[in-house]
C-alpha positions as CSV (number, residue, x, y, z in Angstrom):
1,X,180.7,129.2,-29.4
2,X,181.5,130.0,-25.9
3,X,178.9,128.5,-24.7
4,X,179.8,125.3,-26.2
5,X,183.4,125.4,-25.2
6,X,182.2,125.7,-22.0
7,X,179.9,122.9,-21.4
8,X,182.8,120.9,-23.5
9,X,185.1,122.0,-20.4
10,X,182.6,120.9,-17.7
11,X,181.8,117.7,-19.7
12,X,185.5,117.0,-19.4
13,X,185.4,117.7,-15.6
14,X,182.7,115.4,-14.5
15,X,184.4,112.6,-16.8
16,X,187.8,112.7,-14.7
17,X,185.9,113.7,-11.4
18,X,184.5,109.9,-11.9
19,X,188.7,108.7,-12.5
20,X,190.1,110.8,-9.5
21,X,187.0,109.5,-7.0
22,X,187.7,106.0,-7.7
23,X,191.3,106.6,-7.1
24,X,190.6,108.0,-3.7
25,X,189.3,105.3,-2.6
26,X,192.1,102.9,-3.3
27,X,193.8,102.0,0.4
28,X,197.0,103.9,1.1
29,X,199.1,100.2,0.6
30,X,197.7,99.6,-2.9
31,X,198.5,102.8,-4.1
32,X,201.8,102.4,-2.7
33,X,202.3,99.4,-4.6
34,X,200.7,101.0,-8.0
35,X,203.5,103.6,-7.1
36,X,206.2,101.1,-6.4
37,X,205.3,99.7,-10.1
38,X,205.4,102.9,-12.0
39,X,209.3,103.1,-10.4
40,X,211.8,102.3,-14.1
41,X,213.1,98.8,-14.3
42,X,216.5,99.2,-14.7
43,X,218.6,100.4,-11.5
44,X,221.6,101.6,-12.8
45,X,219.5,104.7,-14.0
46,X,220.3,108.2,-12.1
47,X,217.4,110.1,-11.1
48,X,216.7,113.4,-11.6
49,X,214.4,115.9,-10.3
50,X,211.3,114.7,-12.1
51,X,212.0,111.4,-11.4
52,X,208.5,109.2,-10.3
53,X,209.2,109.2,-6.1
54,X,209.2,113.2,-6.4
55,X,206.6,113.4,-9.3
56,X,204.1,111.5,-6.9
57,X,204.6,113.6,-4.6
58,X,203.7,116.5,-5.9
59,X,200.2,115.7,-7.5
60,X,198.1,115.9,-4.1
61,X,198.5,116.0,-0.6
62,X,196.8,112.3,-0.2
63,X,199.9,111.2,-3.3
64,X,202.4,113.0,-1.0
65,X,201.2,110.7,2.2
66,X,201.3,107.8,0.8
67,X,204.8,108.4,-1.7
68,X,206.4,109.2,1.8
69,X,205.4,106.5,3.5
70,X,206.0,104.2,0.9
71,X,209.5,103.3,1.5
72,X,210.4,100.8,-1.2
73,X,209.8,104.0,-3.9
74,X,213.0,105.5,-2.2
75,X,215.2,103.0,-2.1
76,X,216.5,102.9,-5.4
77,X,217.3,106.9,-5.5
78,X,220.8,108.0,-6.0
79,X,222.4,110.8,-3.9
């Protein structure tokens, strides 16, 4: 039984090793601009803390890079 949990697990791995590589290679300005389009529609909301602009930025250090220089995904933040 653990033996089949564990090639379950690493199964799972090399299916969303495939999703993340193809992600990588995205240029920095298109996923900026997927970024820019996850951002909620309506402005009036107030952000908080796990808002999308701070969410991004905290999945990897290549997310961070381009959240931060993405500056249309911080305009719309509330201080």
């Amino acid at each position: 039984q653990l033996l089949y949990k564990k090639n379950k697990m690493i199964a799972s791995m090399k299916t969303h090793q495939g999703f993340i590589s193809c992600i990588r290679r995205f240029p920095p300005e298109v996923l900026g601009e997927i970024f820019v389009q996850c951002l909620p529609g309506d402005t009036y909301i107030h952000p908080g803390p796990d808002t999308v602009p701070l969410l991004l930025t905290g999945i990897c250090k290549g997310w961070r890079q381009v959240a931060l220089s993405t500056p249309r995904l911080w305009c719309s933040l509330r201080i």
